[in-house]
C-alpha positions as CSV (number, residue, x, y, z in Angstrom):
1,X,61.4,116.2,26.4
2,X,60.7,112.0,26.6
3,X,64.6,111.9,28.0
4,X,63.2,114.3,30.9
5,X,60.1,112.4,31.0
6,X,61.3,109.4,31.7
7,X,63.8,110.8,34.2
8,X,60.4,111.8,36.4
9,X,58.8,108.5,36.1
10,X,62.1,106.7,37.2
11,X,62.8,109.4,40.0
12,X,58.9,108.6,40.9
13,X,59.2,105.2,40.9
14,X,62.7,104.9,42.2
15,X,62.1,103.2,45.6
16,X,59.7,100.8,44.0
17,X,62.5,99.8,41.7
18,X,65.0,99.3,44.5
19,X,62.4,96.9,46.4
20,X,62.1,94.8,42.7
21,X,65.9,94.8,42.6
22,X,66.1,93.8,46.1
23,X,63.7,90.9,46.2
24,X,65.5,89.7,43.1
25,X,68.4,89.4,44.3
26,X,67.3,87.7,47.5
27,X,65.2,85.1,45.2
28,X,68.3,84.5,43.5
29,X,69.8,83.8,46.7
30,X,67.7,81.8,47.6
31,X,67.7,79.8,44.3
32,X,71.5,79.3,44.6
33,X,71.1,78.0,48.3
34,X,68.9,75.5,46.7
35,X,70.8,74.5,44.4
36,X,74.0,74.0,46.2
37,X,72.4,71.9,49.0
38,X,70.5,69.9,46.9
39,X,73.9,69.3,44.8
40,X,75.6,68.7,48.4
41,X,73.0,66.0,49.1
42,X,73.6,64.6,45.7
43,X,77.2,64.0,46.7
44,X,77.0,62.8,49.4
45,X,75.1,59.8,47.7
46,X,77.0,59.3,45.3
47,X,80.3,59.4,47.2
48,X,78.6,56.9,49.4
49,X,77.3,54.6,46.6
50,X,81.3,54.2,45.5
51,X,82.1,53.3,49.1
52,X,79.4,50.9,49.0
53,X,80.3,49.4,45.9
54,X,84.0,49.3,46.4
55,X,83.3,47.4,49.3
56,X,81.2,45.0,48.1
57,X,83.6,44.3,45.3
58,X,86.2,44.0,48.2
59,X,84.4,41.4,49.8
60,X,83.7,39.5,46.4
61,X,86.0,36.7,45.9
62,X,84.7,35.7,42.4
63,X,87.8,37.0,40.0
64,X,88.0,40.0,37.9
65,X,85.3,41.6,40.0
66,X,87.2,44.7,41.0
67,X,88.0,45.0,37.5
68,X,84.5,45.4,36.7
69,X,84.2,47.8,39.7
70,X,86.5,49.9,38.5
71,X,85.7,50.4,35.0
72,X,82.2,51.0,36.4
73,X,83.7,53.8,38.5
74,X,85.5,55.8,35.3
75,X,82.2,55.4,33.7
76,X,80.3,57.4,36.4
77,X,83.1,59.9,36.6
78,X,83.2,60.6,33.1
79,X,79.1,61.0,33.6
80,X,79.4,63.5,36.2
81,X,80.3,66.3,33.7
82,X,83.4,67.1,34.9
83,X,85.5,68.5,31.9
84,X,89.0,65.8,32.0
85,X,92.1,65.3,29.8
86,X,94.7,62.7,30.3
87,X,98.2,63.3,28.9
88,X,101.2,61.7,28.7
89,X,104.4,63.0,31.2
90,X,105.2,65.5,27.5
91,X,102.2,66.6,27.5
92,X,100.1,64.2,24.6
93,X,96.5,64.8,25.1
94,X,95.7,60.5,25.4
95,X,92.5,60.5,26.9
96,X,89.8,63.5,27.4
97,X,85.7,63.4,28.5
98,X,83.1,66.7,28.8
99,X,84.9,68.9,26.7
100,X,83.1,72.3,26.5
101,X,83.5,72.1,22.8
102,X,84.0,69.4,19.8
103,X,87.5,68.2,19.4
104,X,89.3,65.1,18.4
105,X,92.5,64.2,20.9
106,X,94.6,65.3,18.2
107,X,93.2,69.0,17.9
108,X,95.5,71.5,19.0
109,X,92.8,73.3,20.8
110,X,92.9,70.7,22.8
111,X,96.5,71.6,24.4
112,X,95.1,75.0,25.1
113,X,92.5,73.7,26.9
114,X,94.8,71.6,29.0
115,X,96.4,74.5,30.1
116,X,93.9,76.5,30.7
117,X,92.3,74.0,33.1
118,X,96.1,73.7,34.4
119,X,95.8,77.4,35.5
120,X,92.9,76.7,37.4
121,X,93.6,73.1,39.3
122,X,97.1,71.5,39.3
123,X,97.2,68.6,37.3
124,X,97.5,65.3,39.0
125,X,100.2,63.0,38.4
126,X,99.1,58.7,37.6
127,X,101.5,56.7,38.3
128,X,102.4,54.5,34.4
129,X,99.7,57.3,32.6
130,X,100.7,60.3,32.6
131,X,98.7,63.8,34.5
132,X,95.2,64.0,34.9
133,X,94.1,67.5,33.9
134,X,90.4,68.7,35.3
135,X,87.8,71.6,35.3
136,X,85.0,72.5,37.7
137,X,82.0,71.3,38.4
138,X,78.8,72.1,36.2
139,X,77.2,73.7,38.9
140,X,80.4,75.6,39.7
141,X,80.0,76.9,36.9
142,X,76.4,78.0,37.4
143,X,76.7,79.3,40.6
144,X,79.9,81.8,39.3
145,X,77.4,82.7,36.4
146,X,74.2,83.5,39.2
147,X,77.0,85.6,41.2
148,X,77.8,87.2,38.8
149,X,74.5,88.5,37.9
150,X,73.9,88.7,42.0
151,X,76.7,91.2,42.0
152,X,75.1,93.2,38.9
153,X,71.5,93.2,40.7
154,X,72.8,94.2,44.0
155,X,75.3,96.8,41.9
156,X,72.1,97.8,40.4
157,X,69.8,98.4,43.5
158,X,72.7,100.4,45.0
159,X,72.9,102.6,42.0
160,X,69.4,103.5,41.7
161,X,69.1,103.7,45.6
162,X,71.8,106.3,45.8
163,X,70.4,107.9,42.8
164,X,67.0,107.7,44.3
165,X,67.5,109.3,47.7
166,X,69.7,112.2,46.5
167,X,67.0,112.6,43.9
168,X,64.5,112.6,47.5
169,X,67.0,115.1,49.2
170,X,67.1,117.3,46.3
171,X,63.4,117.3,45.9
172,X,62.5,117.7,49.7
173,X,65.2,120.7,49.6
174,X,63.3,122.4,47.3
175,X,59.6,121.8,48.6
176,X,61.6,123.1,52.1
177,X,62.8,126.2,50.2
178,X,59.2,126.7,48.7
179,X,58.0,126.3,52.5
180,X,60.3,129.2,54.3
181,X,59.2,131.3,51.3
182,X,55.7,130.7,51.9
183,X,56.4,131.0,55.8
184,X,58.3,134.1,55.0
185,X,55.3,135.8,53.1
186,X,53.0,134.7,55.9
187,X,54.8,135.7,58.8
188,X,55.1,139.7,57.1
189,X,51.7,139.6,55.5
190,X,49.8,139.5,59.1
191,X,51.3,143.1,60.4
192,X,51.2,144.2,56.9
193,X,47.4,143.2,56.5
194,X,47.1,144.8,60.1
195,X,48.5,147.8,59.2
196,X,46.6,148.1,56.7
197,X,43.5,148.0,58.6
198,X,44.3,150.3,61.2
199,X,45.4,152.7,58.1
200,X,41.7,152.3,57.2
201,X,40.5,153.5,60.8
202,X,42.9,156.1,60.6
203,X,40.9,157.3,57.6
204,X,37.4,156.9,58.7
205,X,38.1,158.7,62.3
206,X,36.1,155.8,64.2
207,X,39.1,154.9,66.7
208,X,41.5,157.7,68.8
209,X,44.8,157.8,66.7
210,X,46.6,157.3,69.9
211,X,45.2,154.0,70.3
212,X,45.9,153.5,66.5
213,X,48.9,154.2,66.6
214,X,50.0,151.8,69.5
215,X,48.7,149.4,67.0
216,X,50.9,150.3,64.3
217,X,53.8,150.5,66.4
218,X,53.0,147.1,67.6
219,X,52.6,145.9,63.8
220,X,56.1,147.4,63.1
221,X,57.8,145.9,66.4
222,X,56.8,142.8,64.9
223,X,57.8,143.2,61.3
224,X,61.5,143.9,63.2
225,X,60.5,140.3,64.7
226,X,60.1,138.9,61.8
227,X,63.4,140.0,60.0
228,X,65.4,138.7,63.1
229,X,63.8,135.5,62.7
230,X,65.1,135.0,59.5
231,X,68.7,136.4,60.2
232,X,69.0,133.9,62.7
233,X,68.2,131.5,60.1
234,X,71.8,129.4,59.7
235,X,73.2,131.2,62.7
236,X,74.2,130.0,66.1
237,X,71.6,130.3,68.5
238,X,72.0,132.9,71.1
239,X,72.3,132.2,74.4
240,X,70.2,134.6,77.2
241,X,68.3,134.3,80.1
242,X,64.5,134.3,78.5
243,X,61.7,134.5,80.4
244,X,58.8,132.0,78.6
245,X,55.8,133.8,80.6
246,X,56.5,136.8,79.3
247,X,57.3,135.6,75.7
248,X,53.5,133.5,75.7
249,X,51.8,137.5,77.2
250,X,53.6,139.1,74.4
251,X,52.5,136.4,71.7
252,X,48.7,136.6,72.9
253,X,48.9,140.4,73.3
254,X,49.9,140.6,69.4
255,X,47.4,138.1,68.2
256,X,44.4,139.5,70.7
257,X,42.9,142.5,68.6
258,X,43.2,140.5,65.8
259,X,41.5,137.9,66.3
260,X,37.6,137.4,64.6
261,X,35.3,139.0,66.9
262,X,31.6,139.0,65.2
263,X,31.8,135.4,63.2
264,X,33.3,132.3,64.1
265,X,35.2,134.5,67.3
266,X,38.1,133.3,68.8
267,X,39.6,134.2,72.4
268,X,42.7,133.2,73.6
269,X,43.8,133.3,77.4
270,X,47.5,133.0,78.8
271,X,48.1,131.4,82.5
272,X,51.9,132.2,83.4
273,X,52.9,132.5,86.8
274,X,54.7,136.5,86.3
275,X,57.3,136.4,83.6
276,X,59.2,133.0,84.4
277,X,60.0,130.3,84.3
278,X,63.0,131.0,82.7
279,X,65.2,129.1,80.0
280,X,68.2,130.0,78.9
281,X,68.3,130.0,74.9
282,X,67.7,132.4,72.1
283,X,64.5,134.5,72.9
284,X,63.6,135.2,69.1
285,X,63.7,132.0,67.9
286,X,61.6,130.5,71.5
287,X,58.8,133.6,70.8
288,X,59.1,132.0,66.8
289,X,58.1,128.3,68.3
290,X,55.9,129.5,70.9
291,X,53.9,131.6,67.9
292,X,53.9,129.0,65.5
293,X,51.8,127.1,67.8
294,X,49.4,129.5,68.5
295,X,49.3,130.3,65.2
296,X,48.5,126.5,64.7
297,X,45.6,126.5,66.8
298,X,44.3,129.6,64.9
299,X,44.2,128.0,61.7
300,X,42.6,124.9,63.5
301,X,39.9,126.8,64.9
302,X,39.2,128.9,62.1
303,X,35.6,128.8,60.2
304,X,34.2,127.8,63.6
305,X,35.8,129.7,66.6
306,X,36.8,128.7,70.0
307,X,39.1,129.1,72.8
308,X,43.0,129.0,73.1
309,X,44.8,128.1,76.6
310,X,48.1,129.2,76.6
311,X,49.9,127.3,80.1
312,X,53.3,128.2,81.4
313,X,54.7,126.5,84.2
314,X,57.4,124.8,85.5
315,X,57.8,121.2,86.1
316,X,60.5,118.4,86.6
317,X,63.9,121.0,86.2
318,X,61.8,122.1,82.9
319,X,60.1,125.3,81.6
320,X,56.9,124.2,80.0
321,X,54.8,125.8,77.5
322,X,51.2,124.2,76.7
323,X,49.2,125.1,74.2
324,X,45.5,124.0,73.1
325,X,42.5,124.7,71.5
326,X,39.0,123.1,71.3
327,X,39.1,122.6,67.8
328,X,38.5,119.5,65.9
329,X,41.4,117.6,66.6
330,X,43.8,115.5,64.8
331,X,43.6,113.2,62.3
332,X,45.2,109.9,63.1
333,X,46.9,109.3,60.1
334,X,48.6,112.0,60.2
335,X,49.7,112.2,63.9
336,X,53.3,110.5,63.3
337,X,54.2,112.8,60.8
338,X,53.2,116.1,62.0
339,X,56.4,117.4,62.5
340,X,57.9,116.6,59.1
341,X,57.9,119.9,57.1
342,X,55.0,119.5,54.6
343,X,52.7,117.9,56.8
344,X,49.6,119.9,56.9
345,X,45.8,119.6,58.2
346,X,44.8,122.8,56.1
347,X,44.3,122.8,52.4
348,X,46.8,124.7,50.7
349,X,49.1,124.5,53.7
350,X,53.0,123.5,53.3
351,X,53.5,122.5,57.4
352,X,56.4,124.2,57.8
353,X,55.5,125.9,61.5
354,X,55.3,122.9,63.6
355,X,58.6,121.5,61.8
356,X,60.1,124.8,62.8
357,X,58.5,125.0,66.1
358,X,60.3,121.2,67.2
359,X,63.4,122.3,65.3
360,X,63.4,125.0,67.4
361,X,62.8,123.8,70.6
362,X,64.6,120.6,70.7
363,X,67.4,120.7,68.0
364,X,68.4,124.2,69.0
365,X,67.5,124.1,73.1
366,X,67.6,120.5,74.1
367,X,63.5,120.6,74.9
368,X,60.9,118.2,73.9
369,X,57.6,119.1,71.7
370,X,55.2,116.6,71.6
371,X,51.2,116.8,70.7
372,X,48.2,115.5,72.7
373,X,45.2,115.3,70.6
374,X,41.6,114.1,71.2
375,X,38.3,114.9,68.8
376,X,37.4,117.4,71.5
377,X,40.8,119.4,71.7
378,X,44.4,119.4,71.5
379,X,47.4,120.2,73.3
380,X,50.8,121.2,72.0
381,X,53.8,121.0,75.1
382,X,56.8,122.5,74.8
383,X,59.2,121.4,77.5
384,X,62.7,123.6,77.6
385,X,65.2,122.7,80.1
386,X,64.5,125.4,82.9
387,X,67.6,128.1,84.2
388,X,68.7,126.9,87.6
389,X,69.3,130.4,88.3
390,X,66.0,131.8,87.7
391,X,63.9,128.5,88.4
């Protein structure tokens, strides 16, 4: 239980990890440029003070100066911290300075140490002496060290990242299959609920069972709907001459008797010009888009009625669809994500419509949906590249 517990907080607080990881590693960056350019500076002074001062000596004609110089010089080498051994041409330590550990030139850990620094630099050979043997740097040795733990930061900002975004994927996959589920239920509970009402006025005799019964069929034609939407689910699109007018009358038509009449009403009016323009695409899933956003504006509107415009026209080589209400609006800070499934105005709600609705129309048909809102209305356009042959 604590094992799983912690995997939640770390899954939660994954991305925030990454960024802690990330601006580690670039402090640690930034460190190690400090450090090497204000050891570059430091060498450049000091390789410029031994110019200086072998030059001066040089130019000094009192004897034994340059002797002096010299000595001088091995003295500030031996200060730099630079590990050093001197042997003889058989290999003798003679001579050694910065040793990473306490030795006498006599100790045998001494040779090993010779020929460990021998693996690293090649010795070099003085003339009467013997070889020189030397290591790196001290601060070569502290910038291996801080890229080394660069390379275990950035190793583990990767890990979590990757862990973190499949552990995002896998999350938003499930809140998507939780969404087409709700969807699902929603899209067959409106003719069921339907049906059941007429079912009702069938029973109390108030309406002509002919009229009824045109209802009913209509509820059924539309459960048939329904199931087609979701076989085509995963499936290639069809690809048929549809005509969008004639989808947006057959939308309205469905949702007219239903909508609230006594409180809060709602009307909704279509303005196509016949049955075109015409697309050419897969007339189940377009009549799925077109009724997700009428069913959009429905839930906008409800608790306080209005009016729903539903525009076709054509325009530019496109079939457009527009579709608003007079409702509230919509909020700003949600406005750049209102296509992303989840996104929702309406408590409760999983936003899975809209997403469908701009999958639909401009993953699966090359079209454009895009939302004009103000606090007096908004507007919903579909634009679906129009049939040349039946523009």
């Amino acid at each position: 239980m604590h094992v799983r517990r912690l995997t939640a907080r770390i899954r939660q607080f994954g991305p925030a990890i990454v960024l802690v990881l990330v601006l580690l590693f670039a402090g640690v960056s930034i460190w190690q440029w400090w450090v090497v350019a204000g050891y570059l500076r430091q060498q450049a002074r000091d390789a410029s003070e031994i110019y200086a001062r072998i030059t001066a000596a040089l130019a000094e004609p009192s004897p034994g100066v340059d002797a002096g110089v010299l000595l001088s010089l091995v003295s500030d080498i031996r200060a730099s911290g630079i590990p050093l051994v001197i042997t003889t041409s058989a290999g003798t330590p003679t001579a050694v300075a910065n040793l990473p550990f306490d030795a006498g030139i006599d100790d045998p850990a001494v040779v090993g140490y010779v020929r460990e620094l021998d693996g690293v630099h090649e010795p070099i050979d003085v003339p009467g002496v013997g070889q020189l043997h030397f290591g790196a740097l001290p601060v070569a040795r502290l910038l291996t060290r801080l890229g080394i733990f660069q390379a275990g930061v950035l190793l583990a900002a990767l890990v979590v990242g990757i862990w973190a975004y499949r552990s995002a994927v896998t999350r938003d996959r499930d809140r998507l299959w939780v969404a087409m589920a709700r969807e699902s239920a929603h899209q067959l509970g409106t003719p069921l609920m339907s049906a059941a009402a007429w079912v009702d006025r069938l029973g109390a005799a108030s309406t002509s069972t002919e009229e009824i019964a045109n209802h009913l069929r209509a509820d059924l034609e539309r459960l048939q709907r329904v199931a087609q939407r979701f076989e085509r689910v995963g499936r290639p699109a069809k690809q048929e001459r549809v005509a969008l007018g004639a989808v947006a009358e057959r939308v309205a038509t469905y949702f007219q008797p239903r909508l609230p009449r006594h409180a809060h009403p709602i009307t909704i009016t279509v303005a196509a010009p016949s049955a075109g323009p015409f697309v050419v695409g897969d007339a189940v899933l377009i009549e799925w888009a077109v009724e997700a956003l009428v069913r959009n504006a429905l839930d906008a509107l409800s608790g306080r009625g209005g009016h729903i415009e539903v525009v076709v026209e054509a325009a530019h080589g496109c079939a457009v669809v527009r579709v608003g209400d007079d409702g509230p609006g919509i909020p700003a800070d949600i406005r750049a994500t209102l296509f992303e499934p989840g996104v929702s105005t309406k408590p409760g709600g999983w936003g899975i419509g809209l997403a469908l609705a701009r999958r639909i129309v401009e993953g699966v048909h090359g079209g454009r949906l895009e939302v004009e809102s103000s606090a007096s209305e908004t507007v919903f356009v579909a634009e679906i590249p129009a049939d040349d042959v039946g523009a």
